[in-house]
C-alpha positions as CSV (number, residue, x, y, z in Angstrom):
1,X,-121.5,-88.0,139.6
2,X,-125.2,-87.7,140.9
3,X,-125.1,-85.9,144.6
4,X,-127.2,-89.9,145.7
5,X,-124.3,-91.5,144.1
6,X,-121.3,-89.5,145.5
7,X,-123.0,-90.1,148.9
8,X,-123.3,-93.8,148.6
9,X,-119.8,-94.1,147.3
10,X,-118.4,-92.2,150.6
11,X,-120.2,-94.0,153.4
12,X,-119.5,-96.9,151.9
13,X,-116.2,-95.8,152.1
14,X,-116.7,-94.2,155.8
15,X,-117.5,-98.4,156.6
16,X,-114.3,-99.0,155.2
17,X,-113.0,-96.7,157.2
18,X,-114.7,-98.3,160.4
19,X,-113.6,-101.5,159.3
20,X,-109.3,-100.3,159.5
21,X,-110.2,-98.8,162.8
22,X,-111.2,-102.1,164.2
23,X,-108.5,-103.7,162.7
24,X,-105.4,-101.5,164.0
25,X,-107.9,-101.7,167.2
26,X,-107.7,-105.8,167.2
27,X,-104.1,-105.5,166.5
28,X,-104.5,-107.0,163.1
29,X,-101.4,-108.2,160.8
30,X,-100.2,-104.7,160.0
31,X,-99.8,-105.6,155.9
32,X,-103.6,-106.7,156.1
33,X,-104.3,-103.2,157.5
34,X,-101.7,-101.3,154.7
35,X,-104.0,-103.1,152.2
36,X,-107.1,-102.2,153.2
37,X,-105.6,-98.3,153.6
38,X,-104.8,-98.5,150.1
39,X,-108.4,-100.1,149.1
40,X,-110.0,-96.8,151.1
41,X,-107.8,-94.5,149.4
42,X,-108.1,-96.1,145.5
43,X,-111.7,-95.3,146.2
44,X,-111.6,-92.0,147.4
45,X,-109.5,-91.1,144.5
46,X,-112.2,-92.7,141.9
47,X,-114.8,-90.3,144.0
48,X,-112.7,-87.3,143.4
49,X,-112.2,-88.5,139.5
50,X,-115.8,-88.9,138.9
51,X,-116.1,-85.9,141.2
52,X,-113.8,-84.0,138.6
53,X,-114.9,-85.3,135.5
54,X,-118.4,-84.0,136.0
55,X,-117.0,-80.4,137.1
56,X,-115.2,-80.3,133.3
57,X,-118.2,-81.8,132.0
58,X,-120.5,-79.4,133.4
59,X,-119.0,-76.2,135.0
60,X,-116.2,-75.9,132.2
61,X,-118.1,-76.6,129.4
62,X,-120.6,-74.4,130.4
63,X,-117.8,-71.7,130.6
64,X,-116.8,-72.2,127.4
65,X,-120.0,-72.7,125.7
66,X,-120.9,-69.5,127.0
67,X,-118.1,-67.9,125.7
68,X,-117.7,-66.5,129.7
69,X,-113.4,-66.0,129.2
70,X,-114.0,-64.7,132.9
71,X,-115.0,-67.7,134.3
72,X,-113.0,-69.5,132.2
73,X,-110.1,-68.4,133.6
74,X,-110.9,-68.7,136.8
75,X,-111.8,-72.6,136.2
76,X,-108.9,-73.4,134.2
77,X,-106.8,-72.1,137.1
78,X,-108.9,-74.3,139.6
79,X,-108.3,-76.9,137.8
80,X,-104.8,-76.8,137.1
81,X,-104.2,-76.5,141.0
82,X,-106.3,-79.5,141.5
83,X,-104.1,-81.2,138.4
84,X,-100.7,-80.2,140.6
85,X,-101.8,-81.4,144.2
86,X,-103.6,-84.8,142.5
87,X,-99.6,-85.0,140.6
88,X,-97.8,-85.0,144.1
């Protein structure tokens, strides 16, 4: 994901954001303000996927390609900690 395109996703996001705030501040129906919680975080997780997917597309495979076994390591690792708190 392009740096202009992460950004874009998040404030867009950040409005979303805004948006709950005024709710819970309006005392809104409190399953209309669950549902737009769970709207801000599905998009903050596809950020952090396309986020991810360009770090293994990049920074991994460059690793690899390069035959860097240093690196490598220290990606794979990265990654699988990333993996186990996405998992919880």
């Amino acid at each position: 994901m392009r740096k202009e395109a992460a950004l874009k996703r998040l404030k867009r996001i950040e409005g979303q954001v805004r948006g709950v705030a005024k709710m819970v501040e309006e005392d809104r129906y409190c399953m209309d303000v669950m549902m737009q919680i769970a709207a801000v975080q599905q998009a903050l997780r596809g950020v952090s996927r396309e986020l991810m997917h360009q770090h293994l597309e990049h920074c991994v495979h460059d690793a690899v390609a390069k035959g860097d076994k240093g690196r490598e390591g220290i990606l794979y690792k990265e990654m699988l900690d990333l993996i186990y708190k996405y998992s919880r």
